[in-house]
C-alpha positions in Angstrom: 23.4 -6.4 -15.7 20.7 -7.6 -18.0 20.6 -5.7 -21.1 17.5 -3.6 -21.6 15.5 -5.1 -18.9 14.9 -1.2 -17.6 12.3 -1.5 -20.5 9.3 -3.1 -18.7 11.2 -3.2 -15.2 12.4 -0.6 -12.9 15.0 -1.7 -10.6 13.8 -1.1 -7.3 17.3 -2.4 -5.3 20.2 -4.4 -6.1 19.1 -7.2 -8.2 15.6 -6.6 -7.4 12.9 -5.3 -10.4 9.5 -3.8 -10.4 7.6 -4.4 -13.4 6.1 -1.6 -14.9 2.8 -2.3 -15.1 -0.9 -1.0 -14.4 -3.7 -3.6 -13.2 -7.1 -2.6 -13.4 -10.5 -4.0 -12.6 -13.6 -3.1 -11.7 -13.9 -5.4 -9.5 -11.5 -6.5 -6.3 -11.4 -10.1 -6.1 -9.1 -11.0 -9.2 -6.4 -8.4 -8.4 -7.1 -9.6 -4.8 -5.7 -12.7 -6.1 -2.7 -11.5 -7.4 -2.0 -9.4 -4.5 -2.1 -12.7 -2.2 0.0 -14.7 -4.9 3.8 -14.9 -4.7 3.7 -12.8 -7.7 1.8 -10.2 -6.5 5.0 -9.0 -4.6 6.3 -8.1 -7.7 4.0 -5.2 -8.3 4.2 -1.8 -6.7 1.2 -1.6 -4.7 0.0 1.6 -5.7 -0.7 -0.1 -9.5 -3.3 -1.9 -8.8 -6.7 -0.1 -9.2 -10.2 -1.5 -8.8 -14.0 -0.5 -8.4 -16.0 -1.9 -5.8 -18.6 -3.8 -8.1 -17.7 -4.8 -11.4 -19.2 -4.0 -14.8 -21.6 -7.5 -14.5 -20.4 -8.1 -18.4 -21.7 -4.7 -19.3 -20.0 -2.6 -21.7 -22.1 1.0 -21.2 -21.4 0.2 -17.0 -17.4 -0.6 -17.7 -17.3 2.3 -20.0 -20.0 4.9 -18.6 -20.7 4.8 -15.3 -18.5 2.6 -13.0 -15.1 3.0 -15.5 -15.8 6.1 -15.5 -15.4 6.6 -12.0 -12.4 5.0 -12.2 -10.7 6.2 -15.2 -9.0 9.2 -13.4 -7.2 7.4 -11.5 -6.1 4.8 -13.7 -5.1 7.4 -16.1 -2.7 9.4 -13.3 -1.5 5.5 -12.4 -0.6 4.9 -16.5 1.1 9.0 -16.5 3.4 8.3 -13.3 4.7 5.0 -14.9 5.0 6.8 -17.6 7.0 10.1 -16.2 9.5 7.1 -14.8 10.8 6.2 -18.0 14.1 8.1 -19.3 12.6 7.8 -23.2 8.8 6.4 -23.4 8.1 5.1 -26.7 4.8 3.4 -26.1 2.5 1.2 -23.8 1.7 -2.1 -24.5 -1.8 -3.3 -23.3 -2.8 -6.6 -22.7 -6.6 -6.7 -21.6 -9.8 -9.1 -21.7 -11.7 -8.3 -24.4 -15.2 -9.7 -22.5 -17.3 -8.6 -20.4 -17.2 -4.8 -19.2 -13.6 -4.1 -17.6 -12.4 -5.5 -20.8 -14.4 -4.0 -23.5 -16.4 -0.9 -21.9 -13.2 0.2 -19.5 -10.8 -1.1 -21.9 -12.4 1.4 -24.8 -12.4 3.7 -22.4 -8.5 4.1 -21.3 -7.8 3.6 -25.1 -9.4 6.7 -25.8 -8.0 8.5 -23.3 -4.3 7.2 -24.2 -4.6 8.0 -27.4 -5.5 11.6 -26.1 -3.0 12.0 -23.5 -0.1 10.3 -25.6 -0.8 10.8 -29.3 
C-alpha cells in the first residue's frame, strides 16, 4: 500500500484513488475542460462547482454577487470532503490570484474557511 496517500486521496476501489479535491469556477468552460480530459475521471463529479457567467475579472462580482451565489455550495462541497477524513488537519488551496474567481471568490471562501474551520 502506499504510505500516507489517504492524505489527499481516498481510495475509491482496489488500487483506484479519488483525489480529494474541490474545483471551483464561476464560469463552466475551464472545468468543462477537465471534465472532458483523461484526468478529469479522477475527480468525483460532484466536486466540481461552477456559475453560469463568470466574474469578467471582477473582484466585487466574484466576491459579491455571482460568488456569492455560489459560496454555499462550495462551502457544503469543502465540509463533506472534509467530514471524509479520519483526522483533518488543514486544507491546502491552490487558486488564481487574477481576475474575479480568483481574487473576489477566492477572498471569499477564505473567509468563510477560516470561520467554519478556525
Amino acid at each position: 500500500k502506499l504510505s500516507k496517500v489517504d492524505v489527499y486521496f481516498r481510495e475509491t476501489g482496489e488500487r483506484r484513488y479519488t483525489p480529494r479535491a474541490t474545483l471551483v469556477d464561476l464560469e463552466p468552460g475551464t472545468l468543462d475542460v477537465i471534465k472532458a480530459s483523461d484526468m478529469g475521471k479522477l475527480f468525483k463529479p460532484d466536486n466540481f462547482v461552477f456559475g453560469a457567467s463568470g466574474a469578467g475579472n471582477n473582484w466585487a462580482k466574484g466576491h459579491y454577487t455571482e460568488g456569492a451565489e455560489l459560496i454555499d455550495e462550495v462551502v457544503d462541497v469543502v465540509r463533506k470532503e472534509m467530514e471524509g477524513c479520519d483526522c483533518p488537519q488543514g486544507l491546502q488551496i491552490t487558486q488564481s490570484l487574477g481576475g474575479g474567481t480568483g481574487s473576489g471568490l477566492g477572498t471569499l471562501l477564505l473567509i468563510k474557511i477560516r470561520a467554519n474551520y478556525p
